[in-house]
Backbone as a printed PyTorch tensor [residue, N CA C, xyz], in Angstrom:
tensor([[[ 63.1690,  79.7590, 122.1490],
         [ 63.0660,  81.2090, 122.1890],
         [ 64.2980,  81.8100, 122.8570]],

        [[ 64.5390,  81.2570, 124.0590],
         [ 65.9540,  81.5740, 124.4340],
         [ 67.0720,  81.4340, 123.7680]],

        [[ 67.6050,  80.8980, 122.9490],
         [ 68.4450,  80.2760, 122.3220],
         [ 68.2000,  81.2020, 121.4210]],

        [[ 66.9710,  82.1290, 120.2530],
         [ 67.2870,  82.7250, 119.3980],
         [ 67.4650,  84.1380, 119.9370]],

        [[ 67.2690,  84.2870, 121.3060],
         [ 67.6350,  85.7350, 121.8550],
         [ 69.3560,  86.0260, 121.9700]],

        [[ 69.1320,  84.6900, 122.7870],
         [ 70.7320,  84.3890, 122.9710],
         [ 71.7490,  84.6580, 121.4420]],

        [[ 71.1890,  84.0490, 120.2660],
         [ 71.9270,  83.9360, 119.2240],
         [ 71.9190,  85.7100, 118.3470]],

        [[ 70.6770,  86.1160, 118.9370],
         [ 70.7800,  87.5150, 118.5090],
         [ 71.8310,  88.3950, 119.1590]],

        [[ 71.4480,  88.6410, 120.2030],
         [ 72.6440,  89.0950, 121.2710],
         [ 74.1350,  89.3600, 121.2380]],

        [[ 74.6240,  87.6280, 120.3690],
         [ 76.0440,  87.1420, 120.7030],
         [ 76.4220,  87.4740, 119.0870]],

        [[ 75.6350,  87.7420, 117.8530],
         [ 75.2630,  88.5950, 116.8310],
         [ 75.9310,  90.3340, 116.5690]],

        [[ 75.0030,  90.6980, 117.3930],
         [ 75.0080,  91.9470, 117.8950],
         [ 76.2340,  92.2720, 118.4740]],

        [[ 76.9360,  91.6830, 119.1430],
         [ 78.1630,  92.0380, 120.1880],
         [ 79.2550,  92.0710, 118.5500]],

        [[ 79.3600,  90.8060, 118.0510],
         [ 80.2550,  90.6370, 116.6500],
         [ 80.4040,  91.6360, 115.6290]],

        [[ 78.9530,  91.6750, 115.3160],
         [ 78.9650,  93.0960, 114.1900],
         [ 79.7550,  94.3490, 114.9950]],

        [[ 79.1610,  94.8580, 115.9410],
         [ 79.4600,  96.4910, 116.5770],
         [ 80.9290,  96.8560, 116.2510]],

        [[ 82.2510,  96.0930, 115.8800],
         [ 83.2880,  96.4840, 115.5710],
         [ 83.3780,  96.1810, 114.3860]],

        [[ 82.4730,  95.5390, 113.4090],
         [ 82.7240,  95.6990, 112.0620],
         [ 81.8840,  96.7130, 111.1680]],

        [[ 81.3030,  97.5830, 112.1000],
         [ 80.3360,  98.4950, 111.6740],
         [ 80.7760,  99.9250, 112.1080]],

        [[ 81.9810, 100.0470, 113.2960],
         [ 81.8910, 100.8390, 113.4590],
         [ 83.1730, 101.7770, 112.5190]],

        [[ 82.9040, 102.8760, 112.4550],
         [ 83.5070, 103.7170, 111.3100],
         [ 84.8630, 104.2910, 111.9060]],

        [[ 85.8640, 104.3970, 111.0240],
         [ 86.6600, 104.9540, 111.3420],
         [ 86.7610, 106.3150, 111.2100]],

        [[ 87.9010, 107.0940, 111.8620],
         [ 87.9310, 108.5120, 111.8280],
         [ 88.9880, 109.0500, 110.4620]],

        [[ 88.4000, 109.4340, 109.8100],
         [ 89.0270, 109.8650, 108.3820],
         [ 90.5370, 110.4850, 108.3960]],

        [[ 90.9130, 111.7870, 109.5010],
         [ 91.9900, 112.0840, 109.8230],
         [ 92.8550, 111.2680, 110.5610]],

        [[ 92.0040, 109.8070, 111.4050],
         [ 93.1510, 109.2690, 111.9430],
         [ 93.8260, 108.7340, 110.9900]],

        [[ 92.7340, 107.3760, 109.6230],
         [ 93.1800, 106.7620, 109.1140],
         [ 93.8170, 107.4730, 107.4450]],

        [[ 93.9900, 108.7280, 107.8510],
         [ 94.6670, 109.4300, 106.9400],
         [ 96.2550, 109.2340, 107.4380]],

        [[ 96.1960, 109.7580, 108.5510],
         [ 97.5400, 109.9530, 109.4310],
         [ 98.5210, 107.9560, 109.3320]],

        [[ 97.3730, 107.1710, 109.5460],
         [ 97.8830, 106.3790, 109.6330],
         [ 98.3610, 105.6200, 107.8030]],

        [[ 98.0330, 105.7260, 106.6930],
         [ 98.2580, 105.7650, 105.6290],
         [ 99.0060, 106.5920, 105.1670]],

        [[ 99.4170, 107.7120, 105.6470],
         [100.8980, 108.6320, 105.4980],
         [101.9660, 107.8300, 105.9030]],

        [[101.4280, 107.1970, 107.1670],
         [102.6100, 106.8070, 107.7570],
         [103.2320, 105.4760, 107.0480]],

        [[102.8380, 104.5200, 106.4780],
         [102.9860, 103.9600, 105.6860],
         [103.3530, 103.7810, 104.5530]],

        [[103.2600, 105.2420, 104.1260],
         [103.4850, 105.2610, 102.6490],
         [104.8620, 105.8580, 103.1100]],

        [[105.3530, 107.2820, 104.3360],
         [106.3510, 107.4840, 104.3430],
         [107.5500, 106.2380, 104.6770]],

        [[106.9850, 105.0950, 105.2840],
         [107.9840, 103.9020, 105.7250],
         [108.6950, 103.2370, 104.3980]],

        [[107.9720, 103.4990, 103.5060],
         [108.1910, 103.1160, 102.4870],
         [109.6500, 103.7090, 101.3850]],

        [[109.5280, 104.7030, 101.6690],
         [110.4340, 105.4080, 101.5960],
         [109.8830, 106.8170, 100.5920]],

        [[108.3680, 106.9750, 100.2020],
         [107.9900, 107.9330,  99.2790],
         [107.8900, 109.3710, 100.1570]],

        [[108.5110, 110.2880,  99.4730],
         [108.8430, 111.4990,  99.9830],
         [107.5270, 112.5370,  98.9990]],

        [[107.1880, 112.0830,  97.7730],
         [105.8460, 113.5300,  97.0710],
         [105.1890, 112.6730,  96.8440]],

        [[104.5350, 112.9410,  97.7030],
         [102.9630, 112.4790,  97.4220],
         [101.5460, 112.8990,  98.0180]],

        [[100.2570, 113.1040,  98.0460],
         [ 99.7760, 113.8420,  98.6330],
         [ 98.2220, 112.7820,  98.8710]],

        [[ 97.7200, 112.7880,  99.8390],
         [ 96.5070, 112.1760, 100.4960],
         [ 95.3190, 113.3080, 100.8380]],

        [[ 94.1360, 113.0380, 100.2760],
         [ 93.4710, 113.6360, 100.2250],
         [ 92.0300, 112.8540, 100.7230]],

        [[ 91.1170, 113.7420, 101.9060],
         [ 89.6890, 112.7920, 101.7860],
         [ 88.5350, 113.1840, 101.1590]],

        [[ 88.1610, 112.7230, 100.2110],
         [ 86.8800, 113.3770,  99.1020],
         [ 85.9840, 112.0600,  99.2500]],

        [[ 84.4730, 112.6380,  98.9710],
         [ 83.5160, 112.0990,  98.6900],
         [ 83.1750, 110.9330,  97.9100]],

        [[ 82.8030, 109.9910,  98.2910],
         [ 82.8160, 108.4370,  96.9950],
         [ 82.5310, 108.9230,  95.5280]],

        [[ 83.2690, 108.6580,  95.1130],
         [ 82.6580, 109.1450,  93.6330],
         [ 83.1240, 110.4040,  92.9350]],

        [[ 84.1130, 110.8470,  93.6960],
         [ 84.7330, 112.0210,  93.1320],
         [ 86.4010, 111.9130,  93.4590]],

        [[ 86.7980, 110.6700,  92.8490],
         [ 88.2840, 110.2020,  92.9980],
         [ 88.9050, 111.1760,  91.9170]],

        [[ 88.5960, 111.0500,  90.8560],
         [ 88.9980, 111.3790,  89.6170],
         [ 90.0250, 110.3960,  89.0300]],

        [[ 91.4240, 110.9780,  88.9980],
         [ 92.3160, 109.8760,  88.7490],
         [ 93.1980, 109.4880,  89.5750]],

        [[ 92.9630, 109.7770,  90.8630],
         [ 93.5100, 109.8920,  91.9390],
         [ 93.3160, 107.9900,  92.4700]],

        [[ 94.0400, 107.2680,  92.9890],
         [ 93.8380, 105.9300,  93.3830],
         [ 92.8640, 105.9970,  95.0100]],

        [[ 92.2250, 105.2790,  95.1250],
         [ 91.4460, 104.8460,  96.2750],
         [ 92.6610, 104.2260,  97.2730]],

        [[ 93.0330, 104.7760,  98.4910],
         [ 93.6610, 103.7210,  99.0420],
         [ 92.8790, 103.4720, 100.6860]],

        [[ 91.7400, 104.1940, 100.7060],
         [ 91.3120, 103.8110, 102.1580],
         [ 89.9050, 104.4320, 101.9450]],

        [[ 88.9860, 103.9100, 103.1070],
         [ 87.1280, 104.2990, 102.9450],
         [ 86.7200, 104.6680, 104.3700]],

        [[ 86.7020, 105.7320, 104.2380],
         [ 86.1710, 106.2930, 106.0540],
         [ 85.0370, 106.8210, 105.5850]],

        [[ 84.3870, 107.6080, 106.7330],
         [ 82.8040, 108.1740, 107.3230],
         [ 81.8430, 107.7310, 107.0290]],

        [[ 82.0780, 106.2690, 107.1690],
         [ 80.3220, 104.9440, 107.2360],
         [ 80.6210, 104.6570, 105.7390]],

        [[ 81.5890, 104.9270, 104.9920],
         [ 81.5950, 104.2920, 103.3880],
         [ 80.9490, 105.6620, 102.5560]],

        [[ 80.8500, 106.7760, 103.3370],
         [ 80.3220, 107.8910, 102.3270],
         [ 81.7210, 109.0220, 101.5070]],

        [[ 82.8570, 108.4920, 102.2320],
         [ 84.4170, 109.3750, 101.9990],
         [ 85.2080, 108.1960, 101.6820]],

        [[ 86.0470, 108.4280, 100.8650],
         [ 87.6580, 107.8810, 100.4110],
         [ 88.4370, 108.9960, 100.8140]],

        [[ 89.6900, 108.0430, 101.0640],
         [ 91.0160, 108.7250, 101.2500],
         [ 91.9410, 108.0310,  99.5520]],

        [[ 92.5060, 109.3660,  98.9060],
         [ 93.0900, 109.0400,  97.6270],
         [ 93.8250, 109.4130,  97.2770]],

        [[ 95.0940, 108.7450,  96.8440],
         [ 96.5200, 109.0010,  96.6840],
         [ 96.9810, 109.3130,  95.5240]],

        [[ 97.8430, 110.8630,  95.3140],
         [ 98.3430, 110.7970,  93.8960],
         [ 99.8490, 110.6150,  94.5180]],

        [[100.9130, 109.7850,  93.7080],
         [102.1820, 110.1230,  93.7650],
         [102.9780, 111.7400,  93.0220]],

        [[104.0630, 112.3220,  93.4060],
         [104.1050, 113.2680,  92.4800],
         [104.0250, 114.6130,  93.5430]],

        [[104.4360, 115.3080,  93.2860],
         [104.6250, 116.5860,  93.7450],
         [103.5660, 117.0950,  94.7090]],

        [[103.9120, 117.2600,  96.2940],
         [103.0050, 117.7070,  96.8250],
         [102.2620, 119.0930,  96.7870]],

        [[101.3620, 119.4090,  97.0540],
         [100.7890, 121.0200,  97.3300],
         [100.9850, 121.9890,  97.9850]]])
């Protein structure tokens, strides 16, 4: 019995950083920054709802998996 408390516990501690969600504007900020290292100057990042990409590419998944962040290349707004 100890041993499966114990194994729950040491469980529990593992998941809590693979569950926890990121912040949509950080990991926006931080996917700009990347794409500007790159050397792309028009392009525009946007965070919309799963399922309403359009033709826009998926490049990141924030607020618990209910938002994408999605990249068009091409002339910014």
């Amino acid at each position: 019995m100890r041993t499966l408390i114990l194994s729950a516990g040491l469980f529990a501690l593992a998941a809590t950083p693979a569950l926890a969600a990121k912040d949509c504007e950080e990991l926006k900020a931080e996917i700009a920054a990347k794409i500007e290292k790159k050397g792309v100057k028009a392009y525009t990042l946007d965070v919309v709802k799963k399922g309403e990409e359009g033709d826009r590419r998926v490049v990141g998944t924030c607020g618990g998996g209910t938002q994408v962040i999605v990249y068009k290349r091409g002339k910014t707004s």
